[in-house]
C-alpha positions in Angstrom: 0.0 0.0 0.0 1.0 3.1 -0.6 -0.1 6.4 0.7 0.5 9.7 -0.4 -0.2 13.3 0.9 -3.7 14.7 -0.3 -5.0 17.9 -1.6 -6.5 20.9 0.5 -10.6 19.9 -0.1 -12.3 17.8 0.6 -9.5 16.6 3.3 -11.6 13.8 4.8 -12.9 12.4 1.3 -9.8 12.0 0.0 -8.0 10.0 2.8 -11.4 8.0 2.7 -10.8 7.4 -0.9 -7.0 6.3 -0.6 -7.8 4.1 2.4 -11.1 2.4 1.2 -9.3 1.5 -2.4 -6.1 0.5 -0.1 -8.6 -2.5 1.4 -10.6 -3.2 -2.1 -7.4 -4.3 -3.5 -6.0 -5.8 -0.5 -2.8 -3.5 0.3 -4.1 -2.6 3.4 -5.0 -5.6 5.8 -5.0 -6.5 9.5 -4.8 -3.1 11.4 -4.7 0.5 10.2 -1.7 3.0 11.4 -2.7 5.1 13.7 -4.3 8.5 13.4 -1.3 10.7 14.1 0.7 8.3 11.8 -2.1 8.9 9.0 -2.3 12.1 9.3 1.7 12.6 9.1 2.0 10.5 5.5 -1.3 12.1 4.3 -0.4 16.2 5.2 -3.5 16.4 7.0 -5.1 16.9 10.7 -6.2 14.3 13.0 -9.8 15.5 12.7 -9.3 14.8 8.8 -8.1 11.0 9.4 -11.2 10.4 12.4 -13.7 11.5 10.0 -12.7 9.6 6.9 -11.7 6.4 9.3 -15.8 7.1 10.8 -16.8 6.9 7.6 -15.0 3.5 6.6 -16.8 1.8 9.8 -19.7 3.0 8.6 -19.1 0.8 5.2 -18.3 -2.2 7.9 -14.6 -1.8 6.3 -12.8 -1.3 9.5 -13.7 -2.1 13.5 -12.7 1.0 15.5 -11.7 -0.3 19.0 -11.4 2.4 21.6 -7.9 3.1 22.9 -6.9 0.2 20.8 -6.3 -0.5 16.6 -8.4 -0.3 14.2 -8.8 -3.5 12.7 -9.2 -4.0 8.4 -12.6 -6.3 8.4 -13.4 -9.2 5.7 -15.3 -7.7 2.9 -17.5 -10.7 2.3 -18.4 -11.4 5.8 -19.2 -7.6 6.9 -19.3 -5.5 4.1 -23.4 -4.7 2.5 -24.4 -4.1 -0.8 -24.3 -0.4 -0.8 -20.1 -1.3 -1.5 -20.8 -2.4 -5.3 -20.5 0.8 -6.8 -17.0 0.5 -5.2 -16.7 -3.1 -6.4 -17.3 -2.3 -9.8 -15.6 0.7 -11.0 -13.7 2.3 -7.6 -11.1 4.0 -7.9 -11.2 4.3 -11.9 -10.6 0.7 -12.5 -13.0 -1.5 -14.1 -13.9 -5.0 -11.9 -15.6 -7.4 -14.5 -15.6 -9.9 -11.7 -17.7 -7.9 -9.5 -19.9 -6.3 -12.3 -21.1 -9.8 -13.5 -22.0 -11.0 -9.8 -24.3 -7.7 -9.9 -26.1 -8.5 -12.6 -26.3 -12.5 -12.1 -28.0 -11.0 -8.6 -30.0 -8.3 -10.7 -30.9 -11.6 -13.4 -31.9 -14.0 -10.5 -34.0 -11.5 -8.7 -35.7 -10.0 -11.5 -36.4 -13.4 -13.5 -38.2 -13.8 -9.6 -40.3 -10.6 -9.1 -41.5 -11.1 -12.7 -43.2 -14.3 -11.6 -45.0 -13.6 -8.2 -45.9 -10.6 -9.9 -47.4 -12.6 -12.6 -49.1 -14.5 -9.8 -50.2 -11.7 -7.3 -51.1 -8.6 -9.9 -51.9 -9.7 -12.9 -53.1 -6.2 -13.7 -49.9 -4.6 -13.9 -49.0 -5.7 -17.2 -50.8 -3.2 -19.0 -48.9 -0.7 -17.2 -45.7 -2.0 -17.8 -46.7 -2.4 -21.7 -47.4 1.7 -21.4 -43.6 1.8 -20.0 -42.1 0.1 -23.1 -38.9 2.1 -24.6 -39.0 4.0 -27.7 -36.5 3.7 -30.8 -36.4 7.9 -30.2 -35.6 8.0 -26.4 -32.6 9.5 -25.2 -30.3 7.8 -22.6 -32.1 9.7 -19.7 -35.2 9.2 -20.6 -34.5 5.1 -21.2 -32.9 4.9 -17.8 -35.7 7.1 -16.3 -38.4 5.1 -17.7 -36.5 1.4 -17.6 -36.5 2.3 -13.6 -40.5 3.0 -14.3 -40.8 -0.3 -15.5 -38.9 -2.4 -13.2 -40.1 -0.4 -10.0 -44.1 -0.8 -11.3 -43.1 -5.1 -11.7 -41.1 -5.0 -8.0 -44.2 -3.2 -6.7 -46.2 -5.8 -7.9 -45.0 -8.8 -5.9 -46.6 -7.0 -2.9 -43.0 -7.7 -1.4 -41.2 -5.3 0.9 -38.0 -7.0 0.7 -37.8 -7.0 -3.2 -38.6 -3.7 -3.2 -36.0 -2.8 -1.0 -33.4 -4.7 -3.3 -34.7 -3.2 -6.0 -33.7 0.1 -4.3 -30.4 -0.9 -3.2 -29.5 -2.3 -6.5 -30.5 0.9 -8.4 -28.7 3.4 -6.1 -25.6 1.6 -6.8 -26.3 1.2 -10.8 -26.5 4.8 -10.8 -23.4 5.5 -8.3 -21.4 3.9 -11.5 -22.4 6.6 -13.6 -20.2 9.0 -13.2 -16.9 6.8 -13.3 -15.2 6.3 -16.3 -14.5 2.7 -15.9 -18.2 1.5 -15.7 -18.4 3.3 -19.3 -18.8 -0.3 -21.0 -21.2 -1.9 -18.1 -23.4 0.7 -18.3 -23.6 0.9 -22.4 -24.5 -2.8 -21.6 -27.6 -1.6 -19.6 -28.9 1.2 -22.1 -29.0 -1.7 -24.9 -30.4 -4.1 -22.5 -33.6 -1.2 -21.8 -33.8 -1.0 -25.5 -35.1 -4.6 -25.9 -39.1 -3.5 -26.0 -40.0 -6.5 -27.6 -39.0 -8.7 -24.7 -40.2 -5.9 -22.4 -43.8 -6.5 -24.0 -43.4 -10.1 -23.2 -43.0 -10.0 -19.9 -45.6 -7.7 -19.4 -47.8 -9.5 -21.6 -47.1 -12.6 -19.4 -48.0 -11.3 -16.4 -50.8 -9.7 -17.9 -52.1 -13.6 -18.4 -51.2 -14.5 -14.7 -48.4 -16.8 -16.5 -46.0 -16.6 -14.2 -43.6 -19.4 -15.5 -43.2 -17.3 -18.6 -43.1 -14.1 -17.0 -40.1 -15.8 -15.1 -38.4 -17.3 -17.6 -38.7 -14.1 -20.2 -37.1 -12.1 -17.7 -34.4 -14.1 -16.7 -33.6 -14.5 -20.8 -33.5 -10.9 -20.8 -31.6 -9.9 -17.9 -28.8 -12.9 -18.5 -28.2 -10.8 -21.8 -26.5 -8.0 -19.9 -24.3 -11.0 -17.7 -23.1 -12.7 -20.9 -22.1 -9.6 -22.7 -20.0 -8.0 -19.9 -18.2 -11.6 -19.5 -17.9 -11.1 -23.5 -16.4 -7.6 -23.0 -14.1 -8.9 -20.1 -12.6 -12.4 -22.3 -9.4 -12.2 -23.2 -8.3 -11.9 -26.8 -5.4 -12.6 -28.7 -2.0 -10.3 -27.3 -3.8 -9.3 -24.0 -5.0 -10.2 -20.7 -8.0 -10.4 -18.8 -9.0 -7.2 -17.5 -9.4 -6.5 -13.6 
C-alpha cells in the first residue's frame, strides 16, 4: 500500500478514498496506522483522518476499538451491498468480476419478481406495456423510464423485501455513472432497456397470470447483460484479462 499526501478539499474524502481502495485491492490488511501516523503520511489533521476512518466503519470496512487499533474487516463477511459501486468501477478501474456478480444478482431476482408478480397482480401488465422504450428516447429518458418499469413489476410482488433490493441495487447502478471505468457496463444496460419487444413479453405474461413465462422471459433478458459484460471482459489474442 502506498499512501500519499492529499489535496486541500475535501481533506476527509480524499483519505477515505486512498484508504477504502487501499482495502478493495488488499494493500491494506489487518490493522490501520494510527491516526497521528495517517495524518503525518497524508499532510492532513487528525480530525481529517477520524472523520474519513468514521466513515469506513460505517461501510463495515474497518472495526474501531477504543484506545486500541483499528482493525481492516473481511469484505465478504461484513461488508453490505451499498459497497458495489466501489466493487465495480472504484477508484477508476474497471472489476468485470464484480460487475457480473451484480447482474447474475440483478438476473436472479428479477427473472423472480417477474413471476410472483405474474401471480399476485396480474393487472400490472398493461402498465408495464405503457412503459415500453422508444427507438427515439434519449439515454435519460431510457434509464428514467427502464427504472419505471422495473419499479411498477417489483411493486407488484406486494413484497417489501424485493422492493428494498430493487432500491439498493438501483442506487448503486447509478453510483457507476459517473466513473469512467463502468463506461462499457453501463452501455450494456442502455441496450439491455432497449429490448421493447422482450419488455412487451413480460408484461404481456403477467398480464395472463403466466408466471412461469413471465419468469423465464425475464431471466432471458436480464442474462443478456451477464453474458455480454463476460464477453467484454474475455481475453483476446496479445492481452489479458482485464481486472
Amino acid at each position: 500500500m502506498t499512501l500519499r499526501p492529499v489535496g486541500a478539499m475535501p481533506l476527509s474524502g480524499q483519505i477515505h478514498r486512498q484508504l477504502m481502495d487501499a482495502i478493495l485491492d488488499g494493500s491494506l490488511t489487518g490493522t490501520l496506522p494510527s491516526e497521528r501516523e495517517l495524518a503525518e503520511t497524508f499532510g492532513a489533521n487528525r480530525h481529517a483522518v477520524r472523520e474519513a476512518i468514521k466513515r469506513l466503519q460505517q461501510g463495515n470496512l474497518v472495526e474501531v476499538n477504543q484506545g486500541g487499533a483499528t482493525r481492516v474487516l473481511s469484505i465478504p463477511e461484513h461488508a453490505g451491498l451499498d459497497l458495489l459501486p466501489e466493487l465495480i468501477a472504484g477508484g477508476g478501474r474497471p472489476n468485470a468480476d464484480a460487475a457480473v456478480g451484480v447482474l447474475e444478482l440483478r438476473a436472479c431476482i428479477g427473472a423472480d419478481a417477474a413471476r410472483l408478480c405474474a401471480e399476485r397482480s396480474p393487472a400490472v401488465g398493461d402498465q408495464l406495456l405503457e412503459l415500453l422504450p422508444t427507438e427515439s428516447m434519449a439515454d435519460p429518458a431510457l434509464a428514467a423510464n427502464n427504472l419505471a418499469y422495473w419499479t411498477a413489476l417489483v411493486a407488484g410482488t406486494e413484497s417489501l423485501a424485493y422492493r428494498l433490493a430493487l432500491n439498493t441495487l438501483m442506487a448503486g447502478l447509478q453510483a457507476t455513472e459517473d466513473s469512467p471505468a463502468a463506461k462499457d457496463f453501463l452501455t450494456v444496460l442502455r441496450e439491455e432497456s432497449r429490448r421493447s419487444a422482450d419488455l412487451a413479453e413480460i408484461a404481456r405474461a403477467i398480464g395472463r397470470g403466466d408466471a412461469e413465462a413471465a419468469r423465464d422471459t425475464a431471466s432471458r433478458l436480464l442474462h443478456t447483460s451477464v453474458t455480454a459484460v463476460r464477453a467484454a471482459d474475455a481475453p483476446s489474442p496479445g492481452r489479458g484479462r482485464r481486472r
